[in-house]
N, C-alpha and C positions, 0 to 999 in steps of 0.2 A: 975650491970653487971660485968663480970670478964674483969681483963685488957685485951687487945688485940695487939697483935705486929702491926706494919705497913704493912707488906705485908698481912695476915688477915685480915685489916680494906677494903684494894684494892681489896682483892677477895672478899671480902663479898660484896665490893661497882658494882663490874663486876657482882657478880650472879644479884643483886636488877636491874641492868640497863637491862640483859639479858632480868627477868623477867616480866621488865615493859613493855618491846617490842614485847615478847610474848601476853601481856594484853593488848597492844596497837593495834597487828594483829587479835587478836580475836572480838575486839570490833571493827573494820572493816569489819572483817566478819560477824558478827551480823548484822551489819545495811546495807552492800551492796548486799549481798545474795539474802534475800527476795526478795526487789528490781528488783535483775536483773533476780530473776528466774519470777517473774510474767510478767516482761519484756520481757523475752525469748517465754512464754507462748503467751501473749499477739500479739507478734510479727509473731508467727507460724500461728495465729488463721489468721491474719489480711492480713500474706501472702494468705494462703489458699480461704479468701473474695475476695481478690484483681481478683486470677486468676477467680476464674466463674466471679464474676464482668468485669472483662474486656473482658472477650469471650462473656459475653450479651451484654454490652455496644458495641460493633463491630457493633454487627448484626443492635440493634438498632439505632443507627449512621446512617448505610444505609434504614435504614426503613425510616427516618427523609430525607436524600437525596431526596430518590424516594417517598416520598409525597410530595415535595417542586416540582418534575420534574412534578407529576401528575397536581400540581397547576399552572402547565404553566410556571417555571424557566426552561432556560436550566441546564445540567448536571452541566457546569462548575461553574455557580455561584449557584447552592444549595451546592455541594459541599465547595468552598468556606465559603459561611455561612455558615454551617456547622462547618469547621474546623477553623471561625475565634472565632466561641461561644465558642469551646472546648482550643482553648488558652486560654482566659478569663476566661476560670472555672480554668483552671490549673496553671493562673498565682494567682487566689484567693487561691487555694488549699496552692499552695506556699509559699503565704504568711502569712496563719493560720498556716501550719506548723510548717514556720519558729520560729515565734514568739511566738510557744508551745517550741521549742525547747530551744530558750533562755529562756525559765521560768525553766528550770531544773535545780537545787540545788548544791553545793556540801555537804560529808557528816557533817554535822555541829558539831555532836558530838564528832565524830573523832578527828575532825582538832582542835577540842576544849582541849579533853583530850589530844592529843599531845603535846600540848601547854605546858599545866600543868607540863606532863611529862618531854619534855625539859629543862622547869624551874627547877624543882625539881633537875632532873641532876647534872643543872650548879651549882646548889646550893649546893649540897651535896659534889658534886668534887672541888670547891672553899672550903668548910671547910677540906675536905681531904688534900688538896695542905696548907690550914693555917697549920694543924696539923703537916703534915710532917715537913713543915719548922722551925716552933715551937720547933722542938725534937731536940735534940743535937746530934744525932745518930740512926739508924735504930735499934738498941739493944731496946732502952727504951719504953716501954709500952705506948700505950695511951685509955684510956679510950673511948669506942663507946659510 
């Protein structure tokens, strides 16, 4: 390869770091995109369940009242039972949730090639910083 001054060997080391950071953003993009647009999808679908599920659920709730009232409870404790079952489903809802939720990942790939990249950096700009100081002067050529 032809000699290269010191400030050349900087710039060319600045374009490859620019570079790498761009390949570092794209390959994030790659892997969390997907992801979060099925996520997105997913999430509209499950909104749109929820509300007719929960305008039946209403009604049926009182359906469940007033057959506890037909079986001889008064109002106040069908009610009651009623709304002590519906904590209990929602404190279990809560906690399948939850513990769906701490199963979520980070991007492993990423954080992986980052890594690499970092390395690579520190290593390229530690031989840069030996070469400079190696050189008697900024005039003298150093071999990339």
């Amino acid at each position: 390869m032809a000699e290269q001054g010191v400030g050349e060997i900087v710039r060319a080391i600045s374009d490859d770091v620019k570079e790498l950071v761009r390949d570092e953003v794209q390959l994030a993009k790659a892997e969390l995109v997907p992801a979060a647009k099925a996520g997105g999808i997913g999430a509209g679908l499950l909104a749109g369940a929820a509300f007719f599920g929960v305008s039946a659920v209403f009604i049926l709730y009182f359906c469940v009242v007033y057959v506890l009232v037909r079986l001889g409870l008064p109002e106040w404790a069908s009610f009651l039972i009623v709304g002590a079952a519906l904590l209990l489903l929602a404190a279990l809802l809560g906690a399948v949730g939850y513990s769906m939720i701490k199963k979520v990942k980070a991007p492993q790939r990423t954080i992986k090639q980052a890594k690499e990249t970092v390395d690579a950096v520190k290593a390229s700009a530690q031989q840069t910083l030996a070469a400079i100081k190696g050189s008697k002067d900024d005039t003298k050529a150093i071999s990339r």
